[in-house]
Backbone as JSON, one array per atom type, in Angstrom:
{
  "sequence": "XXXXXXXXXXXXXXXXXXXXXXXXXXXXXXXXXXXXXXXXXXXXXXXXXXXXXXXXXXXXXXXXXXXXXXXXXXXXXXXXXXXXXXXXXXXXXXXXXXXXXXXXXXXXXXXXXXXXXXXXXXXXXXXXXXXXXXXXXXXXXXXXXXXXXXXXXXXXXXXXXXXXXXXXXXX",
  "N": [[14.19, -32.48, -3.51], [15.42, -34.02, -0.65], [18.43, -32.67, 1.29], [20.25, -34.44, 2.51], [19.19, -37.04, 1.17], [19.96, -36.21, -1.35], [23.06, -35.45, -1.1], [23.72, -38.11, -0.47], [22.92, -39.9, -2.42], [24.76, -37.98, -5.07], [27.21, -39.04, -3.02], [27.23, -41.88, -4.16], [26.99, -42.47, -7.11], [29.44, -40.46, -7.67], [30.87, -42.55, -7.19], [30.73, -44.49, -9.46], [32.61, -43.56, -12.1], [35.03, -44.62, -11.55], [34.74, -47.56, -10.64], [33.24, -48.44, -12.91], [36.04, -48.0, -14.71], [37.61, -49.89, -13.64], [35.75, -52.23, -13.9], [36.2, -52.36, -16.42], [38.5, -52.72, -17.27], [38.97, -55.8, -16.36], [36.98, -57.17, -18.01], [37.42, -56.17, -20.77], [35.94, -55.72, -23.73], [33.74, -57.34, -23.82], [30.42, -58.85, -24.11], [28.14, -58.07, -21.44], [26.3, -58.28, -18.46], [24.86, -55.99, -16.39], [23.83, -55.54, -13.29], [22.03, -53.02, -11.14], [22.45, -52.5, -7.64], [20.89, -50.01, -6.16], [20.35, -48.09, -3.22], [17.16, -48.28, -1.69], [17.05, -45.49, 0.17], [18.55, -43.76, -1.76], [16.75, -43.2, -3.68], [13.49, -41.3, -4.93], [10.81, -41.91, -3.64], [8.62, -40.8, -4.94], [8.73, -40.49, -7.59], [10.14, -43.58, -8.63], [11.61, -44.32, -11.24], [12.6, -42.16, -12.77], [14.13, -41.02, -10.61], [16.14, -43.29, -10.74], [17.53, -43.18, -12.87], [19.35, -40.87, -12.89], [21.58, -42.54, -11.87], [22.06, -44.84, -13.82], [22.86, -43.49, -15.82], [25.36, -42.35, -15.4], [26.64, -44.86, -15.28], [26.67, -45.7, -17.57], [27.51, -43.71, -19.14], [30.13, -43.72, -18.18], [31.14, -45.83, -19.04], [31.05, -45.49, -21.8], [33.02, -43.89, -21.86], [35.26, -44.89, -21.64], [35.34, -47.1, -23.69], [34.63, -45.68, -26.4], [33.18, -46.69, -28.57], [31.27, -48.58, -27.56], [28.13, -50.26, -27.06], [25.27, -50.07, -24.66], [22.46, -50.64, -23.54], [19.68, -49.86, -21.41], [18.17, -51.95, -19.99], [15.49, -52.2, -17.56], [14.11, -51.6, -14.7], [13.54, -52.3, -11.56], [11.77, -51.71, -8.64], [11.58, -52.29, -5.31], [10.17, -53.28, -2.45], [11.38, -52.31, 1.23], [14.84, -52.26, 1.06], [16.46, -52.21, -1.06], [16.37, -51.5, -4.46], [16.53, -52.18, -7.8], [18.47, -51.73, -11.48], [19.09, -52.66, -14.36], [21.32, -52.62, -17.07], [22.32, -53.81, -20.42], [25.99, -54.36, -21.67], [27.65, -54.14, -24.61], [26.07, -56.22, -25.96], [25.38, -57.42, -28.3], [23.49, -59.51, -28.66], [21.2, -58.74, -28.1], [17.64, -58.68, -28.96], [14.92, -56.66, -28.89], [12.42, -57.23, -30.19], [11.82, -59.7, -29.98], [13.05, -60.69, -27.39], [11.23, -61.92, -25.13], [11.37, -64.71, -25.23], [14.04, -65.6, -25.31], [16.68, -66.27, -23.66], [19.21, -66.53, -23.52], [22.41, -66.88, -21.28], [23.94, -64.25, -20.34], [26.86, -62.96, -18.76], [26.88, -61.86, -15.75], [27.24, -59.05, -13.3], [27.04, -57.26, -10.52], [26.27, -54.36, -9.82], [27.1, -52.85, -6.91], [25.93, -50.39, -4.91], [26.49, -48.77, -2.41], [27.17, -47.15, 0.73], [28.61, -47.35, 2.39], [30.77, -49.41, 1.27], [31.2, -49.63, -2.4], [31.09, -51.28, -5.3], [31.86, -53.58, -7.71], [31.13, -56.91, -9.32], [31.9, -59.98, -9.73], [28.9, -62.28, -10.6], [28.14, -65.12, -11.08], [25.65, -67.14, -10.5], [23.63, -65.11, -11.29], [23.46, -65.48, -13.95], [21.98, -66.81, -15.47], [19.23, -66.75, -13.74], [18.84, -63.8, -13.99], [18.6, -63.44, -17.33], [16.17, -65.15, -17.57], [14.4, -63.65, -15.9], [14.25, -61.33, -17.48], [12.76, -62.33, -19.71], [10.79, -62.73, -18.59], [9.4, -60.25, -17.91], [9.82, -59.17, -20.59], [8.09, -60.67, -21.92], [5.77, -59.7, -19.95], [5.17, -57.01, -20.13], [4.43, -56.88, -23.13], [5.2, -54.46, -25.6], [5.71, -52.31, -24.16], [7.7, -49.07, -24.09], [11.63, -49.25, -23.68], [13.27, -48.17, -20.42], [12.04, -51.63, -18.64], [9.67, -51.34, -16.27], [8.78, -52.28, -13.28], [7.41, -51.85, -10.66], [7.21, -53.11, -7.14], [6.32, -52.39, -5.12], [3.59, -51.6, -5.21], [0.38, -52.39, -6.56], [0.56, -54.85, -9.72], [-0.13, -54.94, -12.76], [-0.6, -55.68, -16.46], [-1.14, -54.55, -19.25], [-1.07, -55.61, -21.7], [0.26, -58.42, -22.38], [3.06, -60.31, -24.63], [2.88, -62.63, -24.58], [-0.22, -63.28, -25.27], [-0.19, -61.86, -28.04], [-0.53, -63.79, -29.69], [-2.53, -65.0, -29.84], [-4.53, -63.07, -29.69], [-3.54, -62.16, -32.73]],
  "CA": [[14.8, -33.61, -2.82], [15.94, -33.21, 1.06], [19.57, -32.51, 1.5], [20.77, -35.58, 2.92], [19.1, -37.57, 0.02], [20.87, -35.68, -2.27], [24.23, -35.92, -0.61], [23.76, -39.82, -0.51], [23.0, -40.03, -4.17], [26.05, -37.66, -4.94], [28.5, -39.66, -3.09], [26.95, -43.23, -4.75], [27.34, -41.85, -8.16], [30.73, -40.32, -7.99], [31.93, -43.78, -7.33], [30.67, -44.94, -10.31], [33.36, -44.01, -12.76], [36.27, -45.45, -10.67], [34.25, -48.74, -10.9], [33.47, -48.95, -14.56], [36.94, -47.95, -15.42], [38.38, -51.42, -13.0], [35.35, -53.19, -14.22], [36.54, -52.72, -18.19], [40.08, -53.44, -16.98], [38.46, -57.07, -15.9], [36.01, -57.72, -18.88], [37.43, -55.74, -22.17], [34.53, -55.44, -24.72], [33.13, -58.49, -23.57], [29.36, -59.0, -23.64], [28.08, -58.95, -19.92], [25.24, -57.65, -18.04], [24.87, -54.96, -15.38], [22.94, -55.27, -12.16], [22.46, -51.91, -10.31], [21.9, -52.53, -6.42], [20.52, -49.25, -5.44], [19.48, -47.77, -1.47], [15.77, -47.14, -1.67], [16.79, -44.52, 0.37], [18.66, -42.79, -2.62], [15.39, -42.86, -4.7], [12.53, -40.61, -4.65], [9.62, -42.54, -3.8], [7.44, -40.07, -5.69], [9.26, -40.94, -9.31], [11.4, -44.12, -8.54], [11.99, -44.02, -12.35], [13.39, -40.66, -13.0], [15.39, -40.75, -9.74], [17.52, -44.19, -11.1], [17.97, -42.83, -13.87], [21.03, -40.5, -13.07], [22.35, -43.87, -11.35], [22.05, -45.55, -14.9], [23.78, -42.58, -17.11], [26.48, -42.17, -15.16], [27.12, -46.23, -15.62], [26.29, -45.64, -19.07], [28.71, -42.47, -19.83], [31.3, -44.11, -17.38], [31.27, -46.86, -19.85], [30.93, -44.82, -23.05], [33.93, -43.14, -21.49], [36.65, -45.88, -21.97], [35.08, -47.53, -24.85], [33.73, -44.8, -26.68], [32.42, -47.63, -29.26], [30.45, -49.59, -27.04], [26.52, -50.41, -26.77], [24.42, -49.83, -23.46], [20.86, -50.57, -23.42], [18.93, -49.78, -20.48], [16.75, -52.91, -19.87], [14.78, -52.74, -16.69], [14.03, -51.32, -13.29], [12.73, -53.13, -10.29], [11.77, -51.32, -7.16], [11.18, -53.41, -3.93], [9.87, -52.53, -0.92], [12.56, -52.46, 1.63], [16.24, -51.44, 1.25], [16.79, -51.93, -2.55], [15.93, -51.76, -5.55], [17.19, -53.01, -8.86], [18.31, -51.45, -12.41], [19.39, -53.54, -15.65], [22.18, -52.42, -18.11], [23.47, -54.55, -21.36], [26.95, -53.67, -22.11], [27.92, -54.75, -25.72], [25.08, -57.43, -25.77], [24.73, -57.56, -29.69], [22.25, -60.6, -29.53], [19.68, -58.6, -27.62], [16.59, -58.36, -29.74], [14.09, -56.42, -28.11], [11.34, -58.35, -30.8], [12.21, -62.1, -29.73], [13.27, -60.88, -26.01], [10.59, -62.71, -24.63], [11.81, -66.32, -25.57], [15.71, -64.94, -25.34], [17.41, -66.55, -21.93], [20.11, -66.62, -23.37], [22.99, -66.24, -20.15], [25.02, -63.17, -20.34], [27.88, -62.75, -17.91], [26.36, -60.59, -14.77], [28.15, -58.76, -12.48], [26.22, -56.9, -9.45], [27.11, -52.84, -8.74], [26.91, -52.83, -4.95], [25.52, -49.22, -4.28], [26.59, -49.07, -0.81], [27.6, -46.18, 1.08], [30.5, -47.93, 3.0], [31.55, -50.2, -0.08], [30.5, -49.49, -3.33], [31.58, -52.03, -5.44], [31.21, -54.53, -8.89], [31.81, -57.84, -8.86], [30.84, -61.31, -10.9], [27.83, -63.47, -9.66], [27.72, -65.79, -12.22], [24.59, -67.62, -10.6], [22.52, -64.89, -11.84], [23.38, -65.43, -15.67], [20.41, -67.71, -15.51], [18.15, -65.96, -13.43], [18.41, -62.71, -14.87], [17.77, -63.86, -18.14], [15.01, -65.6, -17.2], [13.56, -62.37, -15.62], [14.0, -60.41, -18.33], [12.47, -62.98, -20.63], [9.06, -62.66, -18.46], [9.28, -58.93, -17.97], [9.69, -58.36, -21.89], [6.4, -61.03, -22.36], [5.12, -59.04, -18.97], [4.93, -55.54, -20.63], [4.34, -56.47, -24.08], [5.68, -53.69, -26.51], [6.43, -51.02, -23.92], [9.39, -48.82, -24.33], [12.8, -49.2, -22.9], [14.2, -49.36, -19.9], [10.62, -51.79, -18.5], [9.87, -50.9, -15.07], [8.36, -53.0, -12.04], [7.12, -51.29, -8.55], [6.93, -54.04, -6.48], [5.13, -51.81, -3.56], [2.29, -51.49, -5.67], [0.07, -53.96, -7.28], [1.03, -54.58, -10.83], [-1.34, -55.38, -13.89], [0.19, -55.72, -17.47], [-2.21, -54.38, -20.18], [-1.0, -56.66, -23.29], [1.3, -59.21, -22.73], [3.09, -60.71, -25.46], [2.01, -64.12, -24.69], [-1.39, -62.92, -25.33], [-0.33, -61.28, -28.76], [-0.63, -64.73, -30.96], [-4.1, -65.49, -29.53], [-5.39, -62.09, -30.61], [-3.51, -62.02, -34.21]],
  "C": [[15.58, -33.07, -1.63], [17.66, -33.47, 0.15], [20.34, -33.68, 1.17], [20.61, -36.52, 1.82], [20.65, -37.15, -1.05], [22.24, -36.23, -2.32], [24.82, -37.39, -0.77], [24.37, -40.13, -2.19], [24.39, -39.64, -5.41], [27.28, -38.26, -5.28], [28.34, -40.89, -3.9], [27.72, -42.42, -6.14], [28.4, -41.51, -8.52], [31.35, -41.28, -7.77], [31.86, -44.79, -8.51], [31.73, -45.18, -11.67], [34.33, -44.67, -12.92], [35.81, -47.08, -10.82], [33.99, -49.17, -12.09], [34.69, -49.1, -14.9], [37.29, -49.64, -14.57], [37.66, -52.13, -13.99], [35.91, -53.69, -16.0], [37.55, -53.43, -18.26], [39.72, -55.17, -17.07], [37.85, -57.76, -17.38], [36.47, -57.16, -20.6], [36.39, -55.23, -22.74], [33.55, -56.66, -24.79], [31.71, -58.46, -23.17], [28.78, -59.19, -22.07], [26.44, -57.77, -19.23], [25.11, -56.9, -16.56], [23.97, -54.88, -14.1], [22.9, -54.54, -11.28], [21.59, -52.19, -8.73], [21.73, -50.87, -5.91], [19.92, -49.16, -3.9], [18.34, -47.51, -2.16], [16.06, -45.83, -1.04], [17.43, -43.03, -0.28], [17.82, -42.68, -3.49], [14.91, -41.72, -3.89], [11.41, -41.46, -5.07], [8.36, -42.12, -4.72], [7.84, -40.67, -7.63], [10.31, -41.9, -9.03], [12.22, -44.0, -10.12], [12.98, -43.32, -12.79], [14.51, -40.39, -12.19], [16.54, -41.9, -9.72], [18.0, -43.62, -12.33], [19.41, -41.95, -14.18], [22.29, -41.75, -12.65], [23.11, -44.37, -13.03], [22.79, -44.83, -16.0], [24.59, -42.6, -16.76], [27.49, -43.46, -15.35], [27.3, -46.18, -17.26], [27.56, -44.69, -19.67], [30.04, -42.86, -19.05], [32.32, -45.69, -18.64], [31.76, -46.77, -21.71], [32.43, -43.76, -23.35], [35.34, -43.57, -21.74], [36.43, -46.73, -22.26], [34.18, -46.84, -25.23], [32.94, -45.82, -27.98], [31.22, -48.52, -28.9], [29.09, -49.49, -27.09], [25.98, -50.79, -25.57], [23.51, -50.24, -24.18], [20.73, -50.63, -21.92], [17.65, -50.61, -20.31], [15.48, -52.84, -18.73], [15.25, -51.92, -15.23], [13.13, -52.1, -12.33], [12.61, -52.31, -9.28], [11.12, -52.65, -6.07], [10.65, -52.85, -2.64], [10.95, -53.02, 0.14], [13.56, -51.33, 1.49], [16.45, -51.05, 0.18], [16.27, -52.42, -3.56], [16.98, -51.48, -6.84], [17.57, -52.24, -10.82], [19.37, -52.47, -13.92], [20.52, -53.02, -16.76], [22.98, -53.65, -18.99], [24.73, -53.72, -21.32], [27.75, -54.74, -23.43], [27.47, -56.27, -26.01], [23.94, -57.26, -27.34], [23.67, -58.49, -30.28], [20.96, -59.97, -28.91], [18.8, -58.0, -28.46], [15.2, -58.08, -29.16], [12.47, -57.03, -28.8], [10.78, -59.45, -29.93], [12.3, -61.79, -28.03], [12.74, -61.94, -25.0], [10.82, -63.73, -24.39], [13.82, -65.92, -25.2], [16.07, -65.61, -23.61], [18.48, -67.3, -22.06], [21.19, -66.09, -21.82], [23.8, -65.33, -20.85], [25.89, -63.1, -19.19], [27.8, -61.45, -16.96], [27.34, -60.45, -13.55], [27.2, -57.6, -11.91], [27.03, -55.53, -9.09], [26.42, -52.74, -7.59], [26.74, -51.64, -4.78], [25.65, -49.12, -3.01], [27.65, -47.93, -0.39], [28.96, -46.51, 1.66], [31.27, -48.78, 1.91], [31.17, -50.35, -0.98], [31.29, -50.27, -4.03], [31.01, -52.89, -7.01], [31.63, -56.18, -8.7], [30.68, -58.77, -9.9], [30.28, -61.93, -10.14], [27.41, -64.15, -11.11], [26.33, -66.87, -11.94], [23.58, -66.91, -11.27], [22.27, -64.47, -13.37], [21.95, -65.64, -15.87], [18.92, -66.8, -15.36], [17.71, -64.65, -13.79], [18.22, -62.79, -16.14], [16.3, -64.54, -18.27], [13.58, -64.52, -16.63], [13.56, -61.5, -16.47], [13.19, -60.88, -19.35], [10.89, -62.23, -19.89], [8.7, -61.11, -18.62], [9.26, -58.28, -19.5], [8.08, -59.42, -22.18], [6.0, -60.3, -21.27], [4.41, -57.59, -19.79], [5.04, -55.37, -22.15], [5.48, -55.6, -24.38], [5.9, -52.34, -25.72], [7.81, -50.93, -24.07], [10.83, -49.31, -22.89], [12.97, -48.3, -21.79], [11.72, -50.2, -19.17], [11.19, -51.81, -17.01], [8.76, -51.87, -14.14], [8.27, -52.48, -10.97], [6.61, -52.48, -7.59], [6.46, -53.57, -5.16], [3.74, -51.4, -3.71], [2.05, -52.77, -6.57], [0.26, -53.98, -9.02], [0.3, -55.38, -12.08], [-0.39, -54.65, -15.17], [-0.86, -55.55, -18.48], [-1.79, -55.25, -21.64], [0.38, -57.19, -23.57], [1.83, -59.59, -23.93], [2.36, -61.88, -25.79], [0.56, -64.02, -24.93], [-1.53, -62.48, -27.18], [-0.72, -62.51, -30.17], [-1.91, -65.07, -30.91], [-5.05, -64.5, -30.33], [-5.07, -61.96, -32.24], [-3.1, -61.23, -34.22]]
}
C-alpha cells in the first residue's frame, strides 16, 4: 500500500478511539447500530474487504475497551463507486438473529462514523433506523447463509448464488 494511503488510513483510525469513548458517554450499553462512512480512497481497491477491516476492529476494540462486556457483530460492507463506502457494526444488539435476519427490520438506533480527514466524527441519524434495517433484511435474504460480516461491491456486477427467499421453494 502507497505511502500516502497508508498515512490517510493511520490518521482515520487513530481517531477512532476518542470517538467511541464520547460516543459510550452519549449511549451507555444501549442497543444501537454503527454506520462506518469510509474514503474509498483509504481502501485498497484490490481487497476492499480486508482493507475495512482494520477500520472495523479498531471500532470494535475501541468499544470492547470501555465496556469490556459488550457484543459487536460485524454485519456488512458496502463498497460504492465514488468517494465512499459503507461498513455495519451492532453494538449490544441482543435481538440480532442471524437465522430469522432476513424478516428482522426491526429499528435499532443508528448513528453514522464520519471518516473524514478534516472532521471525523459520530453522530445520530435516526432516519436511517428504518432504512438500515431494511437493508440488512435484503442483504441477509441476498446472500443466503454466507458468513459474517456480508459484503456488497457495488462497482461490480453482483449475482447471489442461494438466496434465502429461494430456500422454502427448494426444501
Amino acid at each position: 500500500m502507497e505511502d500516502s494511503k497508508q498515512h490517510l488510513r493511520d490518521h482515520l483510525i487513530g481517531h477512532i478511539p476518542d470517538i467511541m469513548k464520547g460516543l459510550l458517554q452519549e449511549v451507555g450499553s444501549t442497543p444501537i447500530r454503527i454506520l462506518g462512512d469510509t474514503p474509498n480512497k483509504a481502501l485498497d481497491s484490490e481487497d476492499y474487504l480486508e482493507s475495512i477491516r482494520p477500520f472495523v476492529s479498531k471500532v470494535e476494540d475501541s468499544l470492547r475497551q470501555h465496556r469490556p462486556d459488550c457484543q459487536t457483530c460485524f454485519l456488512a460492507v458496502a463498497i460504492y463507486p465514488g468517494r465512499h463506502s459503507y461498513f455495519v457494526v451492532d453494538f449490544n444488539n441482543a435481538r440480532y438473529d442471524y437465522d430469522t435476519a432476513q424478516h428482522d427490520k426491526s429499528r435499532v438506533p443508528a448513528y453514522v462514523l464520519r471518516l473524514s480527514l478534516k472532521n471525523p466524527r459520530i453522530y445520530r441519524k435516526e432516519p436511517l433506523d428504518k432504512t438500515l434495517a431494511e437493508k440488512l433484511a435484503e442483504l441477509h435474504n441476498s446472500h443466503g447463509r454466507e458468513p459474517l460480516p456480508l459484503f456488497d461491491d457495488h462497482n461490480q456486477r453482483r449475482c447471489y448464488a442461494s438466496p434465502r427467499s429461494i430456500e422454502h421453494i427448494l426444501g
